[in-house]
N, C-alpha and C positions, 0 to 999 in steps of 0.2 A: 386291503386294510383301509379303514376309514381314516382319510387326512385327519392328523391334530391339528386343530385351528386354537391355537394362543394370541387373545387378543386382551388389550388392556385400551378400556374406554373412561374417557370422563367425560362425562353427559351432565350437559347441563340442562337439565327436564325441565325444571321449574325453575322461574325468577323471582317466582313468589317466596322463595325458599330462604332468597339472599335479600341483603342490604346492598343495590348497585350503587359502585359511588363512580362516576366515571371522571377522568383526569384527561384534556384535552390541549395538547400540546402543537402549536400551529407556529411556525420559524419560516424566516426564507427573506429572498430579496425579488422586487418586484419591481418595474418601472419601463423605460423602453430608450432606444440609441440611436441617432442619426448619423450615420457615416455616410462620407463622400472621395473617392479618391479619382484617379486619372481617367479610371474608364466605368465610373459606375457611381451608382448609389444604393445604398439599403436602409429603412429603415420597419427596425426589429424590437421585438417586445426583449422584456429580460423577466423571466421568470423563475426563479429557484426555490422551491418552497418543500416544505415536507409539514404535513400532517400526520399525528401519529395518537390515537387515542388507547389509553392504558385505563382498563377496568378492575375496580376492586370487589370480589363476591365477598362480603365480607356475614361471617356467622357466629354464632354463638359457640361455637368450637375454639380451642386453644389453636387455630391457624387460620393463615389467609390464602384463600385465594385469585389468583390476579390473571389476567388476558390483556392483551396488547397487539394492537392491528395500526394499519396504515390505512387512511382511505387516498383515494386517487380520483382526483375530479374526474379526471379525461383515461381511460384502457383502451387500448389498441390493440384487437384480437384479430389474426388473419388466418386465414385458411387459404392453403395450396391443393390439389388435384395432382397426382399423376397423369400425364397424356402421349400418346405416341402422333407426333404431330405426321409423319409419311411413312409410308410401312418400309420395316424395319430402319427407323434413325431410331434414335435414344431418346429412352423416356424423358418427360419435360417436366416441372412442376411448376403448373399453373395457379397463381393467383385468384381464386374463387370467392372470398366472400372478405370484407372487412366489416368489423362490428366495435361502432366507436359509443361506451357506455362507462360511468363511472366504476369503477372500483374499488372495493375491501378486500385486505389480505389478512390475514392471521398471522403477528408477529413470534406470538410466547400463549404456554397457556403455565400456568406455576403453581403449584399445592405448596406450601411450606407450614412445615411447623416449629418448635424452638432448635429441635434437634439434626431434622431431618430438612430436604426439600425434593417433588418430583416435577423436571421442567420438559415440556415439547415445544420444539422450533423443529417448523421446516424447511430444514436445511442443516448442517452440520451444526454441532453446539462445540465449539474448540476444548482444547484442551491444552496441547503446545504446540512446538512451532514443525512439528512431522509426524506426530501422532493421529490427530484430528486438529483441523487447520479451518481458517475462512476461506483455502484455496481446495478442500476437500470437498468431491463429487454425493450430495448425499439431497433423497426427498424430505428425509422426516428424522428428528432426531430425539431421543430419551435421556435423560439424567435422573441419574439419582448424586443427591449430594448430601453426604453424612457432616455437615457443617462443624461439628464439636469436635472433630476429627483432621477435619479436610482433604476428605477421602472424596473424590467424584470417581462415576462411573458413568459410562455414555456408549447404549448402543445406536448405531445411526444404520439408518436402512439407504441403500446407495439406490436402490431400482422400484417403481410402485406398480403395482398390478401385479402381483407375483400370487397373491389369495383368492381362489376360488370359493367363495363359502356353499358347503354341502356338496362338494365334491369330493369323488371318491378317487384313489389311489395309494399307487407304494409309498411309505415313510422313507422321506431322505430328506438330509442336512438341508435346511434353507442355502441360498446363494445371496450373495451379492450384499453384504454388512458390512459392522466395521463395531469390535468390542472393541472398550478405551477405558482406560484407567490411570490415575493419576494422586498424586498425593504432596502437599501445601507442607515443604520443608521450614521448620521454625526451630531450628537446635542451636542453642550459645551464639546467638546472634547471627548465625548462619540460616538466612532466606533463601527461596526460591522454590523448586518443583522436581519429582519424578513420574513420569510417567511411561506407558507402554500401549500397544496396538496392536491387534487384530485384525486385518483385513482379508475378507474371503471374499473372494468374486465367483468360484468355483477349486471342485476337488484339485484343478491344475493350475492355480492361478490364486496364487495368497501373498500376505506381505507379514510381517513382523518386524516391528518397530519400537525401538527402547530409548527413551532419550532423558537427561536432566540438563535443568537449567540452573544456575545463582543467579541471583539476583543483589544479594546485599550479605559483605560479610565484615567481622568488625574490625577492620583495619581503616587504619586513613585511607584518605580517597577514596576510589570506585570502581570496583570491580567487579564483569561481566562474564558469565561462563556458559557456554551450551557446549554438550557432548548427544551424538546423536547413533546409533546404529541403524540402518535395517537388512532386513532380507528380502528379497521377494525371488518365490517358487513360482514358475510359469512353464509352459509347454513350449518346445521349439521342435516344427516339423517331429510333432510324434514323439517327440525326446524329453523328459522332463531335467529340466536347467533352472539352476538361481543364479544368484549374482548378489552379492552383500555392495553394502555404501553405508558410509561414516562421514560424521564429519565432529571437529574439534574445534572447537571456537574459545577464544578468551581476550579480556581487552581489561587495562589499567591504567590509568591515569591518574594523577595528584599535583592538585595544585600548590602555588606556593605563593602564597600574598603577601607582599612588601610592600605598605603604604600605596604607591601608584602604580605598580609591578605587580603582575601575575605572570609566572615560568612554570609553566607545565607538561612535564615530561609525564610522556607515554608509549606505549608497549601493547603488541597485538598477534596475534597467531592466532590464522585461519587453512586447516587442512582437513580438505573435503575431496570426497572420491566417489564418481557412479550416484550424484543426487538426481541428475536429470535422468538415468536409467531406469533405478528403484522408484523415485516418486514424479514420473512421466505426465502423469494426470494432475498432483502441485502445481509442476513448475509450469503447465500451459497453461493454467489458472488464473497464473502470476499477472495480473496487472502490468508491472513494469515487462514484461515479456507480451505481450497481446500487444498494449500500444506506443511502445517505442523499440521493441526486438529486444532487449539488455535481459540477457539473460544470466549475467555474470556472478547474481548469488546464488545460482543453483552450478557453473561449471566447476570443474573440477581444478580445484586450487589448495596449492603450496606455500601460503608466506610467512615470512616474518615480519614485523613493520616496529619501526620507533622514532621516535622524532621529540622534540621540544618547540612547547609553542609560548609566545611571550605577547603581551599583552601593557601596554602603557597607556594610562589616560591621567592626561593634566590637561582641565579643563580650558580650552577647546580643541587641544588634541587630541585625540586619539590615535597608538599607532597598534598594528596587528602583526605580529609575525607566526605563521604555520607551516609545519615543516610536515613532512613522514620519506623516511627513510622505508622501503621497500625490496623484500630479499625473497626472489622466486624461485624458490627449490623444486619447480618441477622437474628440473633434471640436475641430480644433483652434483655430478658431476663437470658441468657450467651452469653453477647459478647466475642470477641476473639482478643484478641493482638497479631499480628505479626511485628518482627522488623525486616529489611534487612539497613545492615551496612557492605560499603566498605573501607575499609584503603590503599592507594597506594603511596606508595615514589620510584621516583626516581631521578636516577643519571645519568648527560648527560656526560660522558668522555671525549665525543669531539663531533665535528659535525657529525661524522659518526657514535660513540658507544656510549651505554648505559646501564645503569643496572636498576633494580629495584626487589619490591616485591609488592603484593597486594594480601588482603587478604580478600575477601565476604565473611562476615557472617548472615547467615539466622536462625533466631528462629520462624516457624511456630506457636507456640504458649506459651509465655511468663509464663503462668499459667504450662504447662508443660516441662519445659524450658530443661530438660536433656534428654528428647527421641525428640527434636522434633527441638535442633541445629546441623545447618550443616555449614561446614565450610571449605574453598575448596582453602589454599594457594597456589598463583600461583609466583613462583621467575622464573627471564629471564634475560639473556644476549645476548645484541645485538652488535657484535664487527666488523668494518670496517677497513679493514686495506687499510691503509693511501697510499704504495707505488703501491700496484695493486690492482684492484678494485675487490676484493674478500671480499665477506661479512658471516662470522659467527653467527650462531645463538643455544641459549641452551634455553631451558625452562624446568621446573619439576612443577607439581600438587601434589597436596596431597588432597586426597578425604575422609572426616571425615560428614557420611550423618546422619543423624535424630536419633544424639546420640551414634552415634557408627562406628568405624572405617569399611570403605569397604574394601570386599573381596582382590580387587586388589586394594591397599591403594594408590599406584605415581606411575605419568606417566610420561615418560620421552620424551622429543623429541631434534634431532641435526639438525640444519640443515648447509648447507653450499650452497652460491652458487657465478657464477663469471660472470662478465660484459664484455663482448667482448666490446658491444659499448652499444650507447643508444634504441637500436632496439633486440639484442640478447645478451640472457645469457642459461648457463647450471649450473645445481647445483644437491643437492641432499640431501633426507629427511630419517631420518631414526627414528621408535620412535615406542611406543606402546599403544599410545592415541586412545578415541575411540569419536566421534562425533556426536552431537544431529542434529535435521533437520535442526537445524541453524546454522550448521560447525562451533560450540563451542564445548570446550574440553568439555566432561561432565563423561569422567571414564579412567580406564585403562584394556586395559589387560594384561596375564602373560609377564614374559617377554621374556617365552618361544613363544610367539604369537608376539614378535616383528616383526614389518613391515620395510619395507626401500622401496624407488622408488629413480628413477632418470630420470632429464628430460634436454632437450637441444631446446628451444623455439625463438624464433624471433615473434615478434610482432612491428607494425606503427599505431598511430593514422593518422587517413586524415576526 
């Protein structure tokens, strides 16, 4: 039987057709840094920039349509070889060509008209936060959007090269997609979204996915909701198995403003089960899981949370207090109370200084409250001084973890630096801090292990 080949093109034949009105958006920061520290020097460009031009084909037609790319001064394209270096080791892949040339990519292509609109990106076009996501495996993606409605629909193709044109064979279901559907909740004042998913990778391997979110509904304060299911059907050793995962999300808060006082109690419950199973290809996605491991909003979690947070500003104090009480019913049987509570006041000097202290404190568990608080005061001074633009700065830690004073108990850091203009400054850091992946203080070393660097930078937004 001859392959059905269903294809949907938008060809742009002629330019002659259209009105090009092209829109050229170019942002970034730009300049360069000289560091120096104990046992070295660098100095390094800074370049951050993105270019991104958005094209309007604009016609005599009741609609527009629009294209959007990024160009890329510099592409870096490399090619590997398979190689078996001695007979029989293991094959090697060899580094064979690099080809360094500018680049265009293809952001959006869009038809819209008053009613309707048809968009392609390739790459996933979202939809929510487990149906079709920006953490979603996908080459090329389709929408349709009934805008007078707020109805979207979005097939996203996961695999490319799957089409033979004029080839012959048996009809069978495509592989390896994802239908998505979704609909723009606006009832008595109740915002937010429903939607569902499709995902087929093959006849032994699919997902099915239902999820709604609020966003806004009309009571005081502000309340968050997501409800999620899925299913995913896969094969094990020959056996076909699924495995369901939920999760239940909602969060409230409301403030209460009292001339210089704000008290804000709030309320949370997060119960999630089987997300890292069902959506296994999300959650390695995840950003926060690739470059720091935290993969903790995709585990499987039980809590309840509430707390009161208060807030005082009489000008030049400011004080902060934040609480959240934490109730983990993974086993319900011994639940587990955790409390994290921050205290922070400061003092503004003037427009340029400041002082303050703040002081996080964490009790992992309530029931054993002497091995298991930690408590991590941070004091700082920020001083500006008024006739040359030279800026001071001191900060100390004191690290007190799960009951018991650390090895290296306070860290100290100075820093100083100074304002040529609004484009370049030079300064310099001296301290014995040590930093987690989130370049937060999180210990000290000796102080025989003190560090120092020094830098002299110029940097322009454009």
């Amino acid at each position: 039987m001859k392959k059905v080949l269903l294809s949907l093109l938008v060809v742009f034949a002629s330019l002659a057709l259209f009105a090009v009105e092209p829109a050229f958006d170019v942002s970034g920061t730009a300049g360069f840094e000289f560091k120096m520290d104990e046992g070295g020097l660098d100095i390094e460009s800074v370049l951050d920039a993105d270019l991104s031009i958005d094209v309007s084909f604009t016609t005599t037609l009741p609609a527009t349509l629009t294209a959007g790319f990024t160009f890329s001064p510099v592409t870096v394209t490399t090619e590997s070889t398979e190689v078996t270096t001695t007979a029989g080791a293991t094959d090697t892949d060899v580094l064979t060509s690099v080809v360094v040339e500018p680049g265009l990519s293809l952001n959006y292509v869009q038809y819209e008209q008053e009613a309707w609109l048809l968009r392609f990106e390739p790459n996933a076009i979202a939809l929510s936060n487990y149906t079709l996501s920006g953490y979603t495996d996908a080459v090329g993606s389709l929408k349709l959007g009934l805008t007078d409605y707020g109805v979207n629909v979005v097939l996203a193709d996961r695999l490319a090269g799957e089409v033979t044109e004029h080839a012959t064979g048996d009809f069978a279901l495509p592989q390896d997609w994802i239908l998505g559907a979704s609909y723009d909740l606006d009832v008595s004042g109740v915002k937010g979204l429903v939607a569902g998913a499709f995902k087929f990778e093959d006849a032994t391997n699919n997902r099915v996915t239902v999820e709604g979110e609020v966003t806004e509904v009309p009571v005081p304060g502000s309340l968050s909701a997501d409800v999620a299911f899925g299913m995913l059907n896969f094969e094990d050793s020959g056996t076909a198995s699924s495995v369901t995962a939920y999760r239940v999300y909602a969060a409230y808060k409301y403030p209460y403003e009292m001339e210089d006082i704000t008290v804000t109690p709030h309320v949370g419950l997060t119960w999630q089960n089987n997300l890292k199973k069902v959506y296994e290809e999300e959650s390695s996605n995840d950003l926060m899981v690739i470059y720091y491991g935290d993969d903790s909003a995709w585990a499987d979690t039980q809590e309840v949370t509430a707390g009161v947070d208060l807030s005082y500003l009489a000008t030049p104090i400011t004080v902060d207090l934040t609480d959240t009480l934490a109730i983990d019913l993974s086993e319900v049987s011994s639940p587990v109370f955790a409390l994290d509570l921050t205290a922070a006041v400061d003092y503004a000097i003037s427009d340029l200084s400041s002082a303050g202290v703040e002081v996080p404190v964490e009790v992992a568990d309530l029931t054993d409250f002497a091995s298991t608080l930690s408590i991590t005061p941070h004091g700082y001074l920020t001083y500006g001084v008024a006739e040359v633009p030279v800026t001071l700065g001191a900060d100390v830690y004191y690290f007190f973890e799960d009951g018991e004073q650390a090895e290296n108990a306070i860290a100290y850091m100075a820093n100083v630096s100074y304002a040529f203009n609004d484009y370049m400054s030079a300064g310099a850091h001296v301290g014995n801090e040590t930093l987690d992946v989130y370049g937060n203080v999180n210990g000290a070393d000796t102080l025989a292990d003190l560090h120092w660097y020094l830098y002299l930078k110029a940097e322009f937004e454009f």
